[in-house]
KEKESE-904508 format. One record per residue: residue in one letter; chain; x, z, y of N, C-alpha, C, O in turn. Coordinates in Angstrom, 3 decimals, decimal comma, m for minus. Layout:
N
{"A" "A" {X Z Y} {X Z Y} {X Z Y} {X Z Y}}
...
// end
This chain:
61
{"X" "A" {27,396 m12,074 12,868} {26,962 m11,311 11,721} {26,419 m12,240 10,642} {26,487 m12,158 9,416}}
{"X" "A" {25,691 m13,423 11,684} {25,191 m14,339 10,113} {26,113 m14,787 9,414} {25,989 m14,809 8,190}}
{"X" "A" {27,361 m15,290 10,099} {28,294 m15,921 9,739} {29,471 m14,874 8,864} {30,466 m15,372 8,338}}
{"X" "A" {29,261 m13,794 8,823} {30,109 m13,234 7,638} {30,208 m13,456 6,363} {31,012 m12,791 5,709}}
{"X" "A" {29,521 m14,301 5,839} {29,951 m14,371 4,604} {30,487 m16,217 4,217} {30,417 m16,871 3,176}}
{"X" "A" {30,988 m16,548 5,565} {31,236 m17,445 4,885} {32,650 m17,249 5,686} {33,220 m18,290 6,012}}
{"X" "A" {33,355 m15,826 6,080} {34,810 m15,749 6,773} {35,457 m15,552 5,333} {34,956 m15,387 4,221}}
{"X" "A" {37,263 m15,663 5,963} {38,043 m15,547 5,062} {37,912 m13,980 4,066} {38,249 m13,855 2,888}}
{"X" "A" {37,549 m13,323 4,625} {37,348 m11,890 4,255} {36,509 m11,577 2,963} {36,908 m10,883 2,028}}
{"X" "A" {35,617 m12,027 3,031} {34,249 m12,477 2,230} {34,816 m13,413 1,267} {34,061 m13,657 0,327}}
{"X" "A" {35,865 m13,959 1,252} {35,835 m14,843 0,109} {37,054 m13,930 m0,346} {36,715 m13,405 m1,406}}
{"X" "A" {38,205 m13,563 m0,021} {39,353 m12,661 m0,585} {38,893 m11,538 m1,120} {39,485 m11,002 m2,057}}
{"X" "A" {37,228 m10,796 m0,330} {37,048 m9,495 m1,245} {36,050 m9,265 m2,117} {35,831 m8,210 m2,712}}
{"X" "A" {35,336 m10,465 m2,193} {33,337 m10,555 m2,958} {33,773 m9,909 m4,290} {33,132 m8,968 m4,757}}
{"X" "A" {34,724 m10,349 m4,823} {35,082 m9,362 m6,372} {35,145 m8,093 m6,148} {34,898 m7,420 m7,148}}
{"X" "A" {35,444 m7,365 m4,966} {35,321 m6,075 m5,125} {33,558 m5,895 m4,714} {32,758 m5,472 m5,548}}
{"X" "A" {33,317 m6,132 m3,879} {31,878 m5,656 m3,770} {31,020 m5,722 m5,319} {30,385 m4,795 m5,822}}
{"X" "A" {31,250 m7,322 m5,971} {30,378 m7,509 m7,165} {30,939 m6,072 m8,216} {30,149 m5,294 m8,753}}
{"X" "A" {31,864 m6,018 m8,283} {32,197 m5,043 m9,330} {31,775 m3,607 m9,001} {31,317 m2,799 m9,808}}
{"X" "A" {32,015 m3,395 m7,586} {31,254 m1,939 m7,301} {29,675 m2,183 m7,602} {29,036 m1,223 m8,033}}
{"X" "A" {29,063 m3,342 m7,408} {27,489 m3,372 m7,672} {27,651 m2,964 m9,248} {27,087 m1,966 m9,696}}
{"X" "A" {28,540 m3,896 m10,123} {28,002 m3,720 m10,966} {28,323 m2,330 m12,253} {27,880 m2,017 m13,359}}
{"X" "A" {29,174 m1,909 m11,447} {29,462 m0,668 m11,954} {28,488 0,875 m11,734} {28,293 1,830 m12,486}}
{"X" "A" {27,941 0,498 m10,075} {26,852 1,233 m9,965} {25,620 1,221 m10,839} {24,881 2,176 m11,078}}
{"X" "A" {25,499 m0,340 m11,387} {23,963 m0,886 m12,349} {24,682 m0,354 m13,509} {23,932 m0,213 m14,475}}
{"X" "A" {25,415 m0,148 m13,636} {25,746 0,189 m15,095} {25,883 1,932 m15,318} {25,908 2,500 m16,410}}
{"X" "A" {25,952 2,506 m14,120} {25,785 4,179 m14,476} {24,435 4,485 m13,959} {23,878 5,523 m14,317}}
{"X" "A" {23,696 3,410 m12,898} {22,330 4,105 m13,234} {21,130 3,655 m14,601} {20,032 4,110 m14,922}}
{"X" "A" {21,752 2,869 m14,986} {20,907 2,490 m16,584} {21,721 3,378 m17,296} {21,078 3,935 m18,185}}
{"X" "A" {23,273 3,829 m17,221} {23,150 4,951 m18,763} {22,874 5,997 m18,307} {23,245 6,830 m19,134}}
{"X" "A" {22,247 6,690 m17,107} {21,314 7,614 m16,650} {20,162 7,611 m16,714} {19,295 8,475 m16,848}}
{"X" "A" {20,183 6,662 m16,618} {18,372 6,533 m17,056} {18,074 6,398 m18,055} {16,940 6,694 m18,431}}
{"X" "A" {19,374 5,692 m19,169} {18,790 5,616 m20,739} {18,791 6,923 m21,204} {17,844 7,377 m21,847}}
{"X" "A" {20,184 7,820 m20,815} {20,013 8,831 m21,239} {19,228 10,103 m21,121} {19,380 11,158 m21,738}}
{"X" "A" {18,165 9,708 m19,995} {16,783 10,610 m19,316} {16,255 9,975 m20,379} {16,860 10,435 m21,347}}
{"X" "A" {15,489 9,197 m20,742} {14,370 8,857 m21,831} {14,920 9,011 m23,173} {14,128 9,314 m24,065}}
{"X" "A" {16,201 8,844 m23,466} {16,402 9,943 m24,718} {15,977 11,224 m24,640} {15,094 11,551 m25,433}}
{"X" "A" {16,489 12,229 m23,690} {16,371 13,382 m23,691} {14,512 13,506 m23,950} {14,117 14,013 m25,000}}
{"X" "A" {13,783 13,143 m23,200} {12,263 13,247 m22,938} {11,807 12,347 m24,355} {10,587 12,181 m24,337}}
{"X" "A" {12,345 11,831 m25,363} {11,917 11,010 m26,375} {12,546 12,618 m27,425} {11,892 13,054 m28,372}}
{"X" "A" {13,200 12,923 m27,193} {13,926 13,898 m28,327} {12,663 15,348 m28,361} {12,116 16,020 m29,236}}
{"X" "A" {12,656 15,281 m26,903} {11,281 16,678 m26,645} {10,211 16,216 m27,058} {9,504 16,952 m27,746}}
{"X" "A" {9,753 14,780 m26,740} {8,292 14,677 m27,150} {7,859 14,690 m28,586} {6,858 15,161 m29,128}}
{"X" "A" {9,269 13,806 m29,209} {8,922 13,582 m30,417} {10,083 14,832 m31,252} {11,049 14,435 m31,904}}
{"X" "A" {9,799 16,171 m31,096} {10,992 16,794 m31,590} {9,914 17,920 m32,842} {9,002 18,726 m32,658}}
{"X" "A" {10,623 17,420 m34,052} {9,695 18,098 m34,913} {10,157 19,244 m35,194} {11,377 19,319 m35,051}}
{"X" "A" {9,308 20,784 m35,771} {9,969 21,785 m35,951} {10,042 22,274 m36,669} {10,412 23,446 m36,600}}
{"X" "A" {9,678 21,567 m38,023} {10,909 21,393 m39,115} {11,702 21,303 m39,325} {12,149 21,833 m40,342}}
{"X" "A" {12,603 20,402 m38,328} {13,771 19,784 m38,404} {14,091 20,906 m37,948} {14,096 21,509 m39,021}}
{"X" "A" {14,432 21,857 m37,013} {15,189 22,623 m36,224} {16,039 23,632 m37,121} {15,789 24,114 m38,225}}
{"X" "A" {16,915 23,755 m36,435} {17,685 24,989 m37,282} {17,877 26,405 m36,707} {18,646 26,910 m35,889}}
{"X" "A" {16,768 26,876 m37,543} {16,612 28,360 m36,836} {17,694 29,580 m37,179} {17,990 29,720 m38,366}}
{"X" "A" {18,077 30,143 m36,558} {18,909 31,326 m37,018} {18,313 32,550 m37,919} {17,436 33,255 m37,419}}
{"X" "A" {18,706 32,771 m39,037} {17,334 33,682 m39,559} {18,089 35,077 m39,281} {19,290 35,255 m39,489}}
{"X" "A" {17,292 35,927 m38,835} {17,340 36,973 m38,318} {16,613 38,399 m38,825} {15,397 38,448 m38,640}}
{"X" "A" {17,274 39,606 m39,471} {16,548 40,235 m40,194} {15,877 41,225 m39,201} {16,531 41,395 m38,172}}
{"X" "A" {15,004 41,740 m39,269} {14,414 42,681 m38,084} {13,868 43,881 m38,610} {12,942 43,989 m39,413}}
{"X" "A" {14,787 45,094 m37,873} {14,640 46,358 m38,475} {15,690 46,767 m39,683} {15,519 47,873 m40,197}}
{"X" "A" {16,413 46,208 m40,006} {17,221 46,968 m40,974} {18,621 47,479 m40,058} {19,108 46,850 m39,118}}
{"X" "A" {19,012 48,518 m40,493} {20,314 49,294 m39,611} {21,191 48,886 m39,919} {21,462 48,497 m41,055}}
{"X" "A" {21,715 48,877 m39,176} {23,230 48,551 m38,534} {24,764 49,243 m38,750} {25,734 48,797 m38,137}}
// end
């Protein structure tokens, strides 16, 4: 077991392992960037800016 990484195997496939690592680091940072957008958009979400639907109330139909 210690000796696995220095068999033929380990050297024909380390590009696939590195690329699955680094494809995993790369969808959990744009998950996570895109969690602190979302929670940056709520905290700092002004309500001014918003676009309300204006709605008349009580006149018939």
């Amino acid at each position: 077991m210690r000796d696995d990484f220095l068999s033929g195997d380990w050297a024909a496939n380390r590009h696939h392992l590195s690329a699955g690592i680094d494809k995993l680091a790369g969808n959990v940072a744009r998950i996570v960037g895109d969690t602190f957008d979302a929670l940056t958009r709520q905290q700092f979400d002004a309500p001014w800016r918003r676009h309300w639907r204006h709605v008349k109330i009580g006149t018939p139909r």
